[in-house]
C-alpha positions as CSV (number, residue, x, y, z in Angstrom):
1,X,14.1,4.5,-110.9
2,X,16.3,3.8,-113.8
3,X,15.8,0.7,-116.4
4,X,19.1,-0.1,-117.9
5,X,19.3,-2.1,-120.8
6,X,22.2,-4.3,-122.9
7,X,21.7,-5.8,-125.9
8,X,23.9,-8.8,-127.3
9,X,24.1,-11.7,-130.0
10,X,25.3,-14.7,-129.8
11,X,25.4,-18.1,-132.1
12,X,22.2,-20.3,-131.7
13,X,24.4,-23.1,-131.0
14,X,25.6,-21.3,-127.7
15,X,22.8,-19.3,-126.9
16,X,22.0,-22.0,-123.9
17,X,25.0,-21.8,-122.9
18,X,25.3,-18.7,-122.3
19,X,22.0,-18.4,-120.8
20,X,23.6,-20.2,-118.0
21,X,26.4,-18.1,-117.5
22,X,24.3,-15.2,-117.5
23,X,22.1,-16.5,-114.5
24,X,25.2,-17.9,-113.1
25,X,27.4,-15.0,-113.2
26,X,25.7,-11.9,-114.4
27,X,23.3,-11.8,-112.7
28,X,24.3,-12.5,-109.2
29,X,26.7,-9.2,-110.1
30,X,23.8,-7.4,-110.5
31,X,22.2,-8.2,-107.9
32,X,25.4,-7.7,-105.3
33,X,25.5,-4.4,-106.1
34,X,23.5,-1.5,-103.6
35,X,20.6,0.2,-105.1
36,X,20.1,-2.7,-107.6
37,X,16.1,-3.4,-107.7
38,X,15.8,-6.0,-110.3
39,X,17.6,-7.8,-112.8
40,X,15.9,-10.3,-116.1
41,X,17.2,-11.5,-119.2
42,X,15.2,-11.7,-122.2
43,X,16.0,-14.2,-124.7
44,X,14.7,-14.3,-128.2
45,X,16.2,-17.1,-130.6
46,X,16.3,-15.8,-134.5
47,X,17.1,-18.3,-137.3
48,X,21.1,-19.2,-136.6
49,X,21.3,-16.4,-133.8
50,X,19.9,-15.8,-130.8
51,X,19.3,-11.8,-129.1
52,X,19.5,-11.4,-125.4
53,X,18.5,-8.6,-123.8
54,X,19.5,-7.7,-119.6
55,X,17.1,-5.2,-118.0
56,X,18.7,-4.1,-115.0
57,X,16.6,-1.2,-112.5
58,X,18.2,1.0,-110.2
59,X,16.9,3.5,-107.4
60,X,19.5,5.7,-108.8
61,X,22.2,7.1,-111.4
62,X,24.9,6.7,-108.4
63,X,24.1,3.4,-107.7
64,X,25.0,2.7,-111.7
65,X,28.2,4.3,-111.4
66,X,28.7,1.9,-108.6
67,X,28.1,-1.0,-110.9
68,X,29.4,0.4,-114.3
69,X,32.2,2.9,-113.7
70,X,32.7,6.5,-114.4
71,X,30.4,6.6,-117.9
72,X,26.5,5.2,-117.1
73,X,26.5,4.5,-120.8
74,X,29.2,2.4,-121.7
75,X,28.2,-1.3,-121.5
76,X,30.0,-3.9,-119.2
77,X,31.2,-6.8,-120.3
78,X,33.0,-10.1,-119.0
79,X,36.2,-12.0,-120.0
80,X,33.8,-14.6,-120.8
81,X,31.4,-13.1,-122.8
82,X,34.3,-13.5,-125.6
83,X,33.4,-17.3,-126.0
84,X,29.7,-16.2,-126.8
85,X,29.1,-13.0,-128.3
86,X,29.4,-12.5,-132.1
87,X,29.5,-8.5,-130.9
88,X,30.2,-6.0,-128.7
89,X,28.2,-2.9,-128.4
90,X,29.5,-0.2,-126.9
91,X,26.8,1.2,-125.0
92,X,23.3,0.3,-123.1
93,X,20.5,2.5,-123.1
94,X,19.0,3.8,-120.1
95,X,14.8,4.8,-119.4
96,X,13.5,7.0,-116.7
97,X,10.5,4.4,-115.4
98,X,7.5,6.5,-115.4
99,X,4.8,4.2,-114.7
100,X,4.9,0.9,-113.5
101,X,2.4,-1.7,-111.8
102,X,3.5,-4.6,-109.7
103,X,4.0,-8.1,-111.5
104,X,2.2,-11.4,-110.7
């Protein structure tokens, strides 16, 4: 299994907003795609910003492609994530899950 993970900013004073879109948009995307297992947004509000982070997991670097394109490594984005985020990495980061126990 694969965890991939995005990192991205956005104002405070949208972060809600976005919040919604991401549960409304991203992660039904996600989710629609075959050999997606999982899919959780981590929020973490910082002074005038606030960070969000999307861990994805995947039975397999094929299945990614199938979501992400050609290169596993280069983030995707939305036409709407213009309105919220302050900027645009290029790339996610991707673990080998080694060890895991189920979550209650």
């Amino acid at each position: 299994m694969i965890c991939r993970m995005w990192h991205g900013v956005t104002p405070r004073s949208k972060a809600d907003d976005y919040t919604l879109f991401l549960e409304q948009r991203a992660i039904p995307d996600y989710r629609s795609v075959a050999g997606n297992l999982g899919a959780a947004v981590l929020r973490r509000d910082e002074g005038d910003v606030t960070h969000f982070m999307t861990v994805t997991h995947w039975q397999t670097e094929e299945h990614i492609h199938a979501f992400a394109g050609n290169d596993l490594l280069q983030a995707k984005y939305y036409p709407e994530d213009r309105e919220f985020l302050l900027e645009f990495e290029p790339q996610v980061r991707h673990f080998v899950v080694s060890a895991q126990a189920g979550m209650r």
